[in-house]
C-alpha positions as CSV (number, residue, x, y, z in Angstrom):
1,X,91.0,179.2,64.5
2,X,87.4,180.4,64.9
3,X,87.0,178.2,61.4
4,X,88.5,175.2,63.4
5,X,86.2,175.5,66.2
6,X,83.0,176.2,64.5
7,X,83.8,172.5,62.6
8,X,84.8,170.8,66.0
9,X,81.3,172.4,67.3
10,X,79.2,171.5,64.6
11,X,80.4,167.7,65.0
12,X,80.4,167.6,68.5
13,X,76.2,169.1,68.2
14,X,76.0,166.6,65.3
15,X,72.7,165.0,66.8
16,X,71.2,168.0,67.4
17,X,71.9,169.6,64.1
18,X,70.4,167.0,62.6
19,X,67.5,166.8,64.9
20,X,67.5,171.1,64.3
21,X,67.1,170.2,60.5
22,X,64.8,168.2,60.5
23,X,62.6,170.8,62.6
24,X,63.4,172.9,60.1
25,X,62.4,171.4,57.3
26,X,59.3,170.6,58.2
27,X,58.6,174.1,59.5
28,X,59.5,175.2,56.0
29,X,57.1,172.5,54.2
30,X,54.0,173.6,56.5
31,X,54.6,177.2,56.0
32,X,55.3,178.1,59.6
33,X,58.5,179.4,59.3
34,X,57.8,183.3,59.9
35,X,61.2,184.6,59.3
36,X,64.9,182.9,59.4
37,X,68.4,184.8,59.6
38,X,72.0,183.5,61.1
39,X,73.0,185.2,64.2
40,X,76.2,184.3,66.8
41,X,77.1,181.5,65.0
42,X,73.5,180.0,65.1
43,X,70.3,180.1,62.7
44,X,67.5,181.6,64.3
45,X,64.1,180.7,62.7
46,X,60.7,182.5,64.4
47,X,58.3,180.2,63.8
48,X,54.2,181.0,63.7
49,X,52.8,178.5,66.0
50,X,53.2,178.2,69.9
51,X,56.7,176.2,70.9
52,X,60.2,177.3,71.2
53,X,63.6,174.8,71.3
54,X,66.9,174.6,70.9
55,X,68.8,172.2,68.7
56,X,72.5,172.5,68.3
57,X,73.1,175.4,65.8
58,X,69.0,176.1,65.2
59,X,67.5,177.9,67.5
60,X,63.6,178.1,66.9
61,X,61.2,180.4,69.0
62,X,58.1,182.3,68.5
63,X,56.4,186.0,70.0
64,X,53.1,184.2,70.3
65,X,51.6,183.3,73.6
66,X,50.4,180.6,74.5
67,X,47.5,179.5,77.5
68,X,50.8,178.3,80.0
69,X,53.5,180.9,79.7
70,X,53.2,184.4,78.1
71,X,56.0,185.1,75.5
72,X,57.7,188.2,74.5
73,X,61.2,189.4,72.4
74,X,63.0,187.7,74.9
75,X,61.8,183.9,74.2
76,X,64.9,184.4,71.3
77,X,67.5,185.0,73.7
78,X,66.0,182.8,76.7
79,X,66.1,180.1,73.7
80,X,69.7,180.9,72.5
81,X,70.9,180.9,76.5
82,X,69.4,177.2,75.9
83,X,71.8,176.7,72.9
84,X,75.0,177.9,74.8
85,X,74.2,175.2,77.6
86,X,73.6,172.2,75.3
87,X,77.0,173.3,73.7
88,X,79.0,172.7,76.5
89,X,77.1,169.9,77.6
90,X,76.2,168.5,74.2
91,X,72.6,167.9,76.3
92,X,69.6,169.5,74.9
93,X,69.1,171.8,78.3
94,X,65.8,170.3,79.4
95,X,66.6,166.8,78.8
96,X,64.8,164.2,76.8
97,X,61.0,164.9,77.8
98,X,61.9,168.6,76.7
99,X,62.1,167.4,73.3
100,X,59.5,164.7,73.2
101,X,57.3,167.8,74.1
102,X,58.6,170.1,71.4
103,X,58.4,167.2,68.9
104,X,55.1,166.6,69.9
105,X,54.4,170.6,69.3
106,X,56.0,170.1,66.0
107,X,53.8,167.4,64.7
108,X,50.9,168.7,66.0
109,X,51.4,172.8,64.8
């Protein structure tokens, strides 16, 4: 059963996995990827720069500050609270100008 759901999940966050892997990969190709592991049925992926998001099953977050909110060990859960609301509301949490500013971090970090 836990299988069946995991496929149902993964289809019903369909945009945002592939929105998550795209994130990811280019994290990987600028070398900003500090560490990755898969955790809770998600992939958790620290990244170097300032940012943090969630994307369906990829949760991306960092332990660096930034000048507008300081950031600790608990930006990874904050961020994977984030990944339990989209799921039920297959809504990235903070709407669409959340992730025009995280995309925006992305291109620019």
């Amino acid at each position: 059963m836990k299988i069946l759901l995991r496929i149902f999940f993964f289809f019903w966050e369909l945009f945002q996995n592939i929105l998550g892997a795209c994130f990811l990969l280019s994290f990987y190709l600028r070398g900003n990827i500090k560490k990755s592991y898969y955790e809770k049925e998600r992939f958790f992926v620290e990244i170097r720069s300032i940012g943090a998001i969630s994307l369906g099953m990829f949760v991306f977050y960092t332990e660096v500050d930034n000048s507008y909110v300081p950031v600790g060990l608990e930006n990874k859960d904050h961020e994977y609270g984030h990944s339990v609301q989209s799921r039920r509301a297959t809504l990235p949490a903070y709407g669409r100008a959340h992730i025009r500013g995280q995309i925006a971090l992305c291109i620019l970090f």
